[in-house]
Structure formats: structure tokens, C-alpha cells
MARDREN-731984 format. One record per residue (C-alpha): x, y, z. Coordinates in steps of 0.001 Angstrom, whole numbers, plus 500000, padded with zeros to 6 digits. Layout:
<sites>
{east: X	north: Y	up: Z} $
...
</sites>
This chain:
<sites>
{east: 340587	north: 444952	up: 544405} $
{east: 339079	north: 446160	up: 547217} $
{east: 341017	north: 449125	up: 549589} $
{east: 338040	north: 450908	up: 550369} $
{east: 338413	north: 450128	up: 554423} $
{east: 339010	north: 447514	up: 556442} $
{east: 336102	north: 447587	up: 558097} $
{east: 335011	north: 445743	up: 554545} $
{east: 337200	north: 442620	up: 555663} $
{east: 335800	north: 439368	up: 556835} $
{east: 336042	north: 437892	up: 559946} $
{east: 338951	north: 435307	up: 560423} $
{east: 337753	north: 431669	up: 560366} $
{east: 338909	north: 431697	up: 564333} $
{east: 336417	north: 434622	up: 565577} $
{east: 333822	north: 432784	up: 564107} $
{east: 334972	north: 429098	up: 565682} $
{east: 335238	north: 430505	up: 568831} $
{east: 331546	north: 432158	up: 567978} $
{east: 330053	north: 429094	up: 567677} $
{east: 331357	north: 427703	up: 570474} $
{east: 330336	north: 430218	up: 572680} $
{east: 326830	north: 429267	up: 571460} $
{east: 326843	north: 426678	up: 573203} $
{east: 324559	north: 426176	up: 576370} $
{east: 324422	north: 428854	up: 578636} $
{east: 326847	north: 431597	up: 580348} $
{east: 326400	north: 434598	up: 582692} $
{east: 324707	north: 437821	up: 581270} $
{east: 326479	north: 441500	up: 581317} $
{east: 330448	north: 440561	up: 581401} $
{east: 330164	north: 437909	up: 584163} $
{east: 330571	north: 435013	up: 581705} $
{east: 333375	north: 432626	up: 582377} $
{east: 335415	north: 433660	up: 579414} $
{east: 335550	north: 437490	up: 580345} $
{east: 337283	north: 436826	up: 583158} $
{east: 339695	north: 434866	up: 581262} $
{east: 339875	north: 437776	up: 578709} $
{east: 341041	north: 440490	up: 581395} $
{east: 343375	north: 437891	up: 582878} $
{east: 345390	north: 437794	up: 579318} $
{east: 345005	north: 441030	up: 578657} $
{east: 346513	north: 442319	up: 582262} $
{east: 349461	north: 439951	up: 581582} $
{east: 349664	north: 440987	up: 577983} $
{east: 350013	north: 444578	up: 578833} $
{east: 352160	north: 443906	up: 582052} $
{east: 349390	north: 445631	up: 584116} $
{east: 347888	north: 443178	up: 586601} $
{east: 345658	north: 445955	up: 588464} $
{east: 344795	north: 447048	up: 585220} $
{east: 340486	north: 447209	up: 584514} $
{east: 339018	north: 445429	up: 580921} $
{east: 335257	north: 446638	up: 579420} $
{east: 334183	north: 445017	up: 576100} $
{east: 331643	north: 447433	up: 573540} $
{east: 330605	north: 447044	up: 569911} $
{east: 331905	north: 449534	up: 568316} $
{east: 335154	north: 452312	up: 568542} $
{east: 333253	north: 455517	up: 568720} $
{east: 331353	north: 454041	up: 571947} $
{east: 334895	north: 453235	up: 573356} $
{east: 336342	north: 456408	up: 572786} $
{east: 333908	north: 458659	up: 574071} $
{east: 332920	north: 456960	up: 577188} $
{east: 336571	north: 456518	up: 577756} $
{east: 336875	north: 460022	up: 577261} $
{east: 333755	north: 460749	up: 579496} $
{east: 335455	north: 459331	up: 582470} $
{east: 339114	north: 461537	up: 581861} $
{east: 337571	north: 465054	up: 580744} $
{east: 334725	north: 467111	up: 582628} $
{east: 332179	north: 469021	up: 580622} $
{east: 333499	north: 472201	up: 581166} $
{east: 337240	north: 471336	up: 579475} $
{east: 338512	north: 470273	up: 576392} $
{east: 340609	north: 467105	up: 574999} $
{east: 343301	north: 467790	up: 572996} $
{east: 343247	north: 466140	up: 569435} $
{east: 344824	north: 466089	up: 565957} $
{east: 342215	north: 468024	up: 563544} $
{east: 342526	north: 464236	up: 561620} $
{east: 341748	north: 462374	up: 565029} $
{east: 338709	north: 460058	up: 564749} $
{east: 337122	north: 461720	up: 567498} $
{east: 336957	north: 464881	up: 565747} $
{east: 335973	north: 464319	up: 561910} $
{east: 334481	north: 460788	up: 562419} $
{east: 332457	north: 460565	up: 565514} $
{east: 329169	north: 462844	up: 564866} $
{east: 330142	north: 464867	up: 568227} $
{east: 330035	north: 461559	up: 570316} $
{east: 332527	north: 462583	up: 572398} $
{east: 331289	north: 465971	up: 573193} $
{east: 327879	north: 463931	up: 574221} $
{east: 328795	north: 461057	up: 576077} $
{east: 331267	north: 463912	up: 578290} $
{east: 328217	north: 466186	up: 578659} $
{east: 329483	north: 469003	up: 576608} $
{east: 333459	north: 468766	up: 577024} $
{east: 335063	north: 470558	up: 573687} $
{east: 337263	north: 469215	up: 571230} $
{east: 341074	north: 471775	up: 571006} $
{east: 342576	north: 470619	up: 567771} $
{east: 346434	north: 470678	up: 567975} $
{east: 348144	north: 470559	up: 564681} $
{east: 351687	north: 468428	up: 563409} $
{east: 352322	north: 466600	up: 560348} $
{east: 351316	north: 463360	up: 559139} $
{east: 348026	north: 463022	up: 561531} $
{east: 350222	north: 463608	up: 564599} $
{east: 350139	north: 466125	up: 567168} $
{east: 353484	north: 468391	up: 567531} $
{east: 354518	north: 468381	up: 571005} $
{east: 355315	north: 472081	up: 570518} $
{east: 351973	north: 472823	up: 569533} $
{east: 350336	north: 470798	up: 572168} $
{east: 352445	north: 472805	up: 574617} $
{east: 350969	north: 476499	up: 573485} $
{east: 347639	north: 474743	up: 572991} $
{east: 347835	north: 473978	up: 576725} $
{east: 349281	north: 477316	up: 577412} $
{east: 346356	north: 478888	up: 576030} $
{east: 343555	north: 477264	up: 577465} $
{east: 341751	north: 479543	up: 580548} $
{east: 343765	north: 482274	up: 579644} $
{east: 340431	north: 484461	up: 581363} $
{east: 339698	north: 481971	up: 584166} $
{east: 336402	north: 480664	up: 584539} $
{east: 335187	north: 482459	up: 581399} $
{east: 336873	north: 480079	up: 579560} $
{east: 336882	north: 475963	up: 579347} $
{east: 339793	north: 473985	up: 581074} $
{east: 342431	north: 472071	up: 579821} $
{east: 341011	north: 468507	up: 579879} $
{east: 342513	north: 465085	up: 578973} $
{east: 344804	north: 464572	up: 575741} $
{east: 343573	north: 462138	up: 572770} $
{east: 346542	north: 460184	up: 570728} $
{east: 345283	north: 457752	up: 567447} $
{east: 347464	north: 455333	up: 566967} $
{east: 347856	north: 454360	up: 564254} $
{east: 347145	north: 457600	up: 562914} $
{east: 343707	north: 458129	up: 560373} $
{east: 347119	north: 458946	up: 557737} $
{east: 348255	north: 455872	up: 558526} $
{east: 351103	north: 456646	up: 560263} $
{east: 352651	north: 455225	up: 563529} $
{east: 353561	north: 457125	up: 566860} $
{east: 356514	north: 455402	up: 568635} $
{east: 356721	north: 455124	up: 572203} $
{east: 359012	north: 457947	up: 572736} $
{east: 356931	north: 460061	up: 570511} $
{east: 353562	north: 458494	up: 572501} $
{east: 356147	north: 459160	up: 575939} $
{east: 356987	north: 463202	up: 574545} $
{east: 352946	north: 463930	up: 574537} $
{east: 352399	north: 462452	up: 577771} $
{east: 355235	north: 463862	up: 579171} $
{east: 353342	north: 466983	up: 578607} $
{east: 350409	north: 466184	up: 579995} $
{east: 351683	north: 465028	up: 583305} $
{east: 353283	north: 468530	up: 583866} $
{east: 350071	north: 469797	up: 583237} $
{east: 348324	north: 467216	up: 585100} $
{east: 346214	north: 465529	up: 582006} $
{east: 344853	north: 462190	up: 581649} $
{east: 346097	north: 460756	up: 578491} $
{east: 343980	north: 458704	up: 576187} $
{east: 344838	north: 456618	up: 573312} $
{east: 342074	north: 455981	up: 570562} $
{east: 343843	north: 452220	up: 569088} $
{east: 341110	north: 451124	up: 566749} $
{east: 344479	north: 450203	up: 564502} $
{east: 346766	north: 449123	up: 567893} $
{east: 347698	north: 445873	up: 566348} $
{east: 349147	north: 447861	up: 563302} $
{east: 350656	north: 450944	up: 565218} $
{east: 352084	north: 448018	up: 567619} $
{east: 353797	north: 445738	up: 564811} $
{east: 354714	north: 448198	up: 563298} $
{east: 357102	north: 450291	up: 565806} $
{east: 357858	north: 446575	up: 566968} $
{east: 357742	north: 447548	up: 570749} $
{east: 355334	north: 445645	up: 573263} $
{east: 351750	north: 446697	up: 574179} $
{east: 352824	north: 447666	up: 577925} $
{east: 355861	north: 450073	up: 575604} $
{east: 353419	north: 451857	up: 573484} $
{east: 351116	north: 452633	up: 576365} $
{east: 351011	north: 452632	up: 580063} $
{east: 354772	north: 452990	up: 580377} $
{east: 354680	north: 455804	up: 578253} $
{east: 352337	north: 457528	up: 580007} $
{east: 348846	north: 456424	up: 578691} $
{east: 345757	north: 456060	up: 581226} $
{east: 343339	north: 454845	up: 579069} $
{east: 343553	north: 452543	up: 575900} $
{east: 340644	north: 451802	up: 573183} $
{east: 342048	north: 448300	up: 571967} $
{east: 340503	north: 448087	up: 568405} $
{east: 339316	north: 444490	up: 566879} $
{east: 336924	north: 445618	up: 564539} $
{east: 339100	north: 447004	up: 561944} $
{east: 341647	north: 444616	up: 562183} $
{east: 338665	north: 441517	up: 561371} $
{east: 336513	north: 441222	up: 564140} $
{east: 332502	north: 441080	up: 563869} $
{east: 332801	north: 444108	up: 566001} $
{east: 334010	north: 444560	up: 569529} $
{east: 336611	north: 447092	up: 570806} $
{east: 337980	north: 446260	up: 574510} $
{east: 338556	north: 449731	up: 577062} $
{east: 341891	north: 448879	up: 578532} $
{east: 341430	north: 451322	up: 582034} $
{east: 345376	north: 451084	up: 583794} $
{east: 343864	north: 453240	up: 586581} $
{east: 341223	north: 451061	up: 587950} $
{east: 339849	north: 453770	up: 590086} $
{east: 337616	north: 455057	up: 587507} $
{east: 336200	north: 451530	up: 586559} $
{east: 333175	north: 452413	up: 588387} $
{east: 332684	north: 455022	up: 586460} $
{east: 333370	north: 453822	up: 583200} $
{east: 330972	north: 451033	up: 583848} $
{east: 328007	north: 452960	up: 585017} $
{east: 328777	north: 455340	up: 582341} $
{east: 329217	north: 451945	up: 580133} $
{east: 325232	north: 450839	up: 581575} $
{east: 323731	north: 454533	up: 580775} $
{east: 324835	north: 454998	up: 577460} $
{east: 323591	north: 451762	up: 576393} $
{east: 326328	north: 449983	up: 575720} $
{east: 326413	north: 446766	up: 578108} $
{east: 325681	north: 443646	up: 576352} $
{east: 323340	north: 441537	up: 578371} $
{east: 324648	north: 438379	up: 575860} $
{east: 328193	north: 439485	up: 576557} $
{east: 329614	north: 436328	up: 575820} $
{east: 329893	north: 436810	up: 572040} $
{east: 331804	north: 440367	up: 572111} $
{east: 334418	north: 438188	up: 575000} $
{east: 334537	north: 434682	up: 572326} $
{east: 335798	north: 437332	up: 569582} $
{east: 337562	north: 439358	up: 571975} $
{east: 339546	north: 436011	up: 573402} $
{east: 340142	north: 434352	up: 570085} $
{east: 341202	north: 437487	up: 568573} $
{east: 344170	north: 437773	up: 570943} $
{east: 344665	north: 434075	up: 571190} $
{east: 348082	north: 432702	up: 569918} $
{east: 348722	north: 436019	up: 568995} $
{east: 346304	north: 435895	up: 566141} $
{east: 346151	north: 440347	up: 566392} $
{east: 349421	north: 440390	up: 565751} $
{east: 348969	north: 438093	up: 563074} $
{east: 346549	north: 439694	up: 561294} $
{east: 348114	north: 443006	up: 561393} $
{east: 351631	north: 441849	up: 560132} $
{east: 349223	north: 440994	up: 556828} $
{east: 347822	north: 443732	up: 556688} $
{east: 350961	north: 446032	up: 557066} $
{east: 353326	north: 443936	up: 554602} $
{east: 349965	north: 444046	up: 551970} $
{east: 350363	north: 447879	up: 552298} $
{east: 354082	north: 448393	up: 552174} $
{east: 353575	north: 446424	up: 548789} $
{east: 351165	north: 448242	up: 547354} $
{east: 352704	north: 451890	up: 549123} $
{east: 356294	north: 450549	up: 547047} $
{east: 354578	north: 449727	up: 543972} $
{east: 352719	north: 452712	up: 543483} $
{east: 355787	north: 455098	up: 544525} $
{east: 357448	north: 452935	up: 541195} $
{east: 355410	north: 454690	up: 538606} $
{east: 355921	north: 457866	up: 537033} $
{east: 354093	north: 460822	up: 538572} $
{east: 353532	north: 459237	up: 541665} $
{east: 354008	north: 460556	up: 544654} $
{east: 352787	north: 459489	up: 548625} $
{east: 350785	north: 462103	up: 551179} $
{east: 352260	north: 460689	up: 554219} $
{east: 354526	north: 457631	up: 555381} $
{east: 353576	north: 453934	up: 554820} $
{east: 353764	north: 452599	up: 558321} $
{east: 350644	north: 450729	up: 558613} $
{east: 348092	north: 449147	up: 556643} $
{east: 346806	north: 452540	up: 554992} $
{east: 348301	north: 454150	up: 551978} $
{east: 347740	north: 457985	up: 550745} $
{east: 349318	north: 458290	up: 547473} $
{east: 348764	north: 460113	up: 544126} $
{east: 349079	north: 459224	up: 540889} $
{east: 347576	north: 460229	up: 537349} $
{east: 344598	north: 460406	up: 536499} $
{east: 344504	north: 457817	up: 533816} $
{east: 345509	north: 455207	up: 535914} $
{east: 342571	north: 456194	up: 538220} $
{east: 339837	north: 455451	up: 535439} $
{east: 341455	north: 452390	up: 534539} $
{east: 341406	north: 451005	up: 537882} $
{east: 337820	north: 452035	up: 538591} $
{east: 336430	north: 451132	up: 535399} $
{east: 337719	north: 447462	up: 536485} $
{east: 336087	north: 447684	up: 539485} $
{east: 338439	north: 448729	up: 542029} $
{east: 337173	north: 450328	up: 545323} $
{east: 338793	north: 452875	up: 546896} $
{east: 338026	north: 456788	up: 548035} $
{east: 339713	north: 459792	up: 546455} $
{east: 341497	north: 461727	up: 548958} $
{east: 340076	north: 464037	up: 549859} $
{east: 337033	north: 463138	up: 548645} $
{east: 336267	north: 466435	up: 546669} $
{east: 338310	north: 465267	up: 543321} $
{east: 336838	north: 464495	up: 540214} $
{east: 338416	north: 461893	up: 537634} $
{east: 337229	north: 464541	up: 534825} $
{east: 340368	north: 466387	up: 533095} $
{east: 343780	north: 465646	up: 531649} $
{east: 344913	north: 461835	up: 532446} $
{east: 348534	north: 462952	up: 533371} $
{east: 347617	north: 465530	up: 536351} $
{east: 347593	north: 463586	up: 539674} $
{east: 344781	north: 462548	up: 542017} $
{east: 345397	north: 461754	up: 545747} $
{east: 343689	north: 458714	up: 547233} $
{east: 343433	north: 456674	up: 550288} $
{east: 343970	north: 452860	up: 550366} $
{east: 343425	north: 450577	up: 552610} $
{east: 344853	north: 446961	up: 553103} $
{east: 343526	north: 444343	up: 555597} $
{east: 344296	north: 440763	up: 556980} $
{east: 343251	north: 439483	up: 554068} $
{east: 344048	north: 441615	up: 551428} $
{east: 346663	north: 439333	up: 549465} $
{east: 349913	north: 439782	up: 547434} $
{east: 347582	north: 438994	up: 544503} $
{east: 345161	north: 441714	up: 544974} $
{east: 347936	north: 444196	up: 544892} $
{east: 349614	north: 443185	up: 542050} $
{east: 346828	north: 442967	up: 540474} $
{east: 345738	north: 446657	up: 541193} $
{east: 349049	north: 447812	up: 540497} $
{east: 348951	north: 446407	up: 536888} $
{east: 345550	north: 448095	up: 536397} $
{east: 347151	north: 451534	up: 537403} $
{east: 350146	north: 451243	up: 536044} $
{east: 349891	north: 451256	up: 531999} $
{east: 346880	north: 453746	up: 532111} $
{east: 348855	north: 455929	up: 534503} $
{east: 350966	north: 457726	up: 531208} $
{east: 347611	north: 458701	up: 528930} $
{east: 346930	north: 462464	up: 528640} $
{east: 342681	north: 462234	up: 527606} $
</sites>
């Protein structure tokens, strides 16, 4: 029973075939292996974008800041839900890799920014000139750290702000296979032709070993994302394994495939918990994340049989009457199984009436 992250998932069987195979003999160093080249090629035809620029890194918080390096000066800000990754999960990476640029939280509900809010967040930004920061670059998750799912008209509202403002518009998709199944729109839908310059194509979370791909649809600032790329450390001389998962990952529409799991594992567990008395969700089921309450009772119960999963927030305590609620965050990946959320479900659910 695990729903702790998935970042706690395995790899697929296919990453790791296509691992091994890439171990064979010898390739190029730095991106100029055989099999990058074949990467950007499917990933410029996947997103409809043949001009379109590809970088591979190892993890999401390198892909997000040095993507947001190359949109937002030091002296401005990037606009960001106060749930975004980039603010409560990224140690200030982002202000470092852009050399000081600040972070303008923009509130809405369920992890995404209100376009009304955004607006007068905008509005407000150098209202004394050069004594204050400028207005930036704009940051969209998607999905959302709540697990919910921007469509492409909401993605298209939030850029359509930012072009009257002239802002660069960046999209942090460590879940994009989730956000993308689940409006069921295609990749070029949910982001260039919406408005998005820059996209952080997420693997890890959705099974990879760990490699995130920096989808640039202006490719005049590829330079600069790949010096900045080179001086923050983050250009794999044996670049061939971060392309092999990259390219099998994508392959036959594997993403996709492993996303659908993890969505449908979610919606069943989101459904089944919503079934028992007292229960209640924080936010829409949309992807593969669940926030959800339920008593406390059933909480003991399911982590005195070993389930794993964080209280939400994280500040709770399982000490005091079983029947008062306690919010928590769940998690579902490609692997998590019908199985493993039944079988959670029956642990919470008799438990979930006791008052001790």
C-alpha cells in the first residue's frame, strides 16, 4: 500500500531494456549520441513543432530553473501559484540559477492561478519604477502539486495574459503525461498553441530512472539554455543513458501508457474513499494524486498495516477522537494496481466509524 509519491515507483521493464542496450559499445559524449538526435526528431513531431529545441537533465528542479533562467532576468519576478513546485519544493533553485529573479505568488483555487489575480499581480509589479523588480516570465504546473489539471483554454486564458503584457510563459510538466491524458487534448494543445514558450517534460515521476527533457519552442534561446545547461552542471558527458530512457519512455506511446494507470488507479481510490462516511476530498481527482479526508480511525488502521502515505498538511497528529477527520495526500503511479487500492480501501474503511 504504498501512495507516498511516485517518485517511489519502479522503472518500467522498457527504460531499463532500452538501458542496457544503450550499454552497448560506444556513442558520442554530451547529447551528440545517435539516439538524441532521434529523441528531438520525435519529440518535434510529437509536439507539432519542427523548429522546436530538446535538452535532456536528471532531475525537474534543474529543468525548471534553468528554463526559467533563460525567460526571467534577475531583477524581475515569475509569477507562480503559492503551491507551485518552484516555490515550496525547490530550496530557492530558481531564484539561483536566474541570479536573484523573485518568486510573485498569485493565488486561485485548487493549485491554480486565477487569471484575475494574475492580472492585478501584473498590475502591481513596478508600481515605483526602477525601485521596484519587473514583471518577469509566468510559471504554470501542470498537473497541479493538488493534483489537478489545467485545460488548454485555462493554460490559453494565462498566457493570453502574458502576451499583453509581453511575458514568456513557462510550464513546469513533471506530471505532463497525467495533466495531458487527462484533459485528453494533444501535447502541441496543452502547450505551444496555447501560448507556452517553454515546457519541462517530466519522466521521472511518471517511472523513469530520472531524466526530465526542456522542450524550448523558441529556439533562439537554445544557446542560452545550453551554456546555462554546461555552467550549472548539468550536461551529462555519458548522455546516452538520460536519451535511452528518454526515447523508450515516449516510444509506442509508453508515457501515455503509464499515465492512463496511474490516473484510473487514482480515480479508484479518489471514488472509494469519497464512499465512506465522513469523507470528504480537498481538491478534484484529475490526475494520479488524491487529497482527501477521512476519520481518524481509519488512519491508524491503515498505518498500523503498513500503509505509506503523508498527512496533509503534514502538521496533523493521529492522537484524538477516531471520528474527527484527517486530510491526506495520496499518490498513485504506473504501477500502483486495482489490488493495492482495494486493498487500502478495506483497511480504511471498517476502522473509519470508531470514536477512541
Amino acid at each position: 500500500m504504498q501512495f507516498a509519491s511516485d517518485n517511489t515507483s519502479p522503472v518500467p521493464p522498457q527504460v531499463l531494456e532500452a538501458l542496457i542496450e544503450a550499454n552497448h559499445g560506444y556513442a558520442m559524449p554530451y547529447g551528440a549520441e545517435a539516439a538524441m538526435t532521434d529523441l528531438r526528431d520525435d519529440i518535434r513531431n510529437m509536439f507539432e513543432a519542427p523548429e522546436a529545441q530538446v535538452y535532456l537533465v536528471a532531475t525537474g528542479t534543474a529543468a525548471n530553473a534553468l528554463a526559467l533562467a533563460c525567460l526571467c532576468p534577475p531583477w524581475a519576478t515569475v509569477y507562480c501559484h503559492p503551491n507551485a513546485h518552484v516555490e515550496e519544493d525547490e530550496c530557492g533553485a530558481p531564484e539561483f540559477y536566474t541570479g536573484g529573479a523573485k518568486l510573485t505568488l498569485v493565488e486561485g483555487p485548487h493549485a491554480k492561478m486565477d487569471p484575475a489575480a494574475l492580472e492585478r499581480a501584473i498590475g502591481f509589479t513596478a508600481r515605483a519604477g526602477v525601485h521596484n523588480v519587473q514583471a518577469g516570465a509566468i510559471s504554470i504546473t501542470n498537473a497541479t502539486e493538488a493534483g489537478t489539471v489545467y485545460t488548454p483554454d485555462e493554460v490559453a486564458a494565462l498566457a493570453g495574459i502574458a502576451r499583453a503584457h509581453d511575458l514568456p510563459v513557462h510550464m513546469d510538466g513533471a506530471r505532463f503525461a497525467n495533466a495531458l491524458v487527462a484533459a485528453g487534448c494533444s501535447p502541441a494543445e496543452m502547450t505551444w498553441k496555447a501560448g507556452v514558450d517553454v515546457l519541462c517534460l517530466g519522466g521521472t515521476k511518471n517511472g523513469l530512472m530520472g531524466v526530465e527533457a526542456v522542450v524550448l519552442f523558441d529556439p533562439a534561446r537554445a544557446w542560452e539554455f545550453e551554456l546555462r545547461r554546461k555552467r550549472g552542471g548539468h550536461l551529462f558527458s555519458k548522455h546516452r543513458y538520460l536519451s535511452a530512457q528518454m526515447g523508450a519512455y515516449l516510444r509506442d506511446g509508453l508515457w501515455l501508457k503509464l499515465a492512463e494507470r496511474a490516473n484510473a488507479a487514482a480515480s479508484r481510490l479518489s471514488r472509494g474513499i469519497t464512499a465512506l462516511p465522513g469523507s470528504t476530498l480537498l481538491h478534484p481527482t484529475q490526475a494520479n494524486a488524491v487529497f482527501a479526508a477521512w476519520p481518524r480511525a481509519g488512519h491508524r488502521q491503515a498505518q498500523a498495516a503498513g500503509a505509506q502515505y503523508y498527512l496533509w498538511p503534514m502538521d496533523q497528529t493521529l492522537d484524538g477522537l477516531g471520528h474527527e477527520t484527517v486530510s491526506a495526500r495520496l499518490v498513485c503511479s504506473w504501477c500502483t494496481t486495482e489490488e493495492d487500492v482495494d486493498h487500502f480501501l478495506a483497511t480504511i474503511g471498517p476502522a473509519s466509524g470508531h470514536d477512541r
